[in-house]
C-alpha positions as CSV (number, residue, x, y, z in Angstrom):
1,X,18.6,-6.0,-3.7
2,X,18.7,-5.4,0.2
3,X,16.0,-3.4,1.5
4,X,17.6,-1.1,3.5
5,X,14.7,1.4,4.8
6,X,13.6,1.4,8.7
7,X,10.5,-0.7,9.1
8,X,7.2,0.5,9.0
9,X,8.6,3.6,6.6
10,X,6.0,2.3,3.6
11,X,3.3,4.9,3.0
12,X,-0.3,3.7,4.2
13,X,-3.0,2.9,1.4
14,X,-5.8,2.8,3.9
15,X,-8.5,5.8,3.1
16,X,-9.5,6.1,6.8
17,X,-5.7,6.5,7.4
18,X,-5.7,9.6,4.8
19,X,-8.9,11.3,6.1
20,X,-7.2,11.0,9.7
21,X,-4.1,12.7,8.3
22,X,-5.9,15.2,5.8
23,X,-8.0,16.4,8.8
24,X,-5.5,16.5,11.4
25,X,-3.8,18.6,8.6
26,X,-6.4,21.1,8.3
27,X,-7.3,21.4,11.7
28,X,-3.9,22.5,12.5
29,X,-3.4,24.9,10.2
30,X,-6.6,26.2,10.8
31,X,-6.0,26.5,14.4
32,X,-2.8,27.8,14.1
33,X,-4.1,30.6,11.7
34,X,-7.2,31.4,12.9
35,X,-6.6,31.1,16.9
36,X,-2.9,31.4,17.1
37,X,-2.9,27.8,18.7
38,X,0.3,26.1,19.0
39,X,1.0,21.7,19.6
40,X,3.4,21.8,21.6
41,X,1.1,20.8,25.1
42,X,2.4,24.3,26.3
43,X,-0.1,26.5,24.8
44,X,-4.0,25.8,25.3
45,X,-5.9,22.6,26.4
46,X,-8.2,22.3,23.4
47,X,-5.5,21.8,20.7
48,X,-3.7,19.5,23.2
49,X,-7.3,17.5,23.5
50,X,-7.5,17.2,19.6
51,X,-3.7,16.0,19.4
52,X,-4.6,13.1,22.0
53,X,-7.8,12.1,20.3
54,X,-5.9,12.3,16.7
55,X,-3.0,9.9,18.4
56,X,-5.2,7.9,20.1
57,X,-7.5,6.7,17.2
58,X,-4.9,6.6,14.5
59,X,-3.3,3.8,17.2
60,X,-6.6,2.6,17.3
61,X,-7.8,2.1,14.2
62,X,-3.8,0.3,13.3
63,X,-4.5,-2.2,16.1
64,X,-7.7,-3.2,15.0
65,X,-6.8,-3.0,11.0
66,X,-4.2,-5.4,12.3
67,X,-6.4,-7.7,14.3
68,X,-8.9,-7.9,12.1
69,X,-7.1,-7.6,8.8
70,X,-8.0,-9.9,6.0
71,X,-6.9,-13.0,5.9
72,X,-6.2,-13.2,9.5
């Protein structure tokens, strides 16, 4: 059977992976909630900071899972 979904579209098993996203997760709706903040860069620095940090070691932590992967 022909594989016919876009590359990269398999879920992630990695546990650091799943904490990134299950934080990010909470911290947004938490911020959104609690201090009205919005992601869209238009709104406030400090949720703007935490999106760049989140993107930033999500990319990261993918490189070097790669690099460094096992049997590499």
């Amino acid at each position: 059977m022909l594989d016919t979904r876009m590359p990269g579209a398999g879920r992630s098993e990695s546990a650091v992976i799943k904490t990134i996203g299950y934080s990010v997760a909470v911290v947004a709706v938490g911020g959104y909630l609690l201090f009205g903040w919005s992601f869209d860069g238009n709104s406030a620095t400090v949720p703007t900071v935490i999106g760049v940090i989140v993107a930033a070691s999500a990319i990261g932590w993918t490189l070097y899972s790669r690099v460094y992967s096992k049997g590499s």
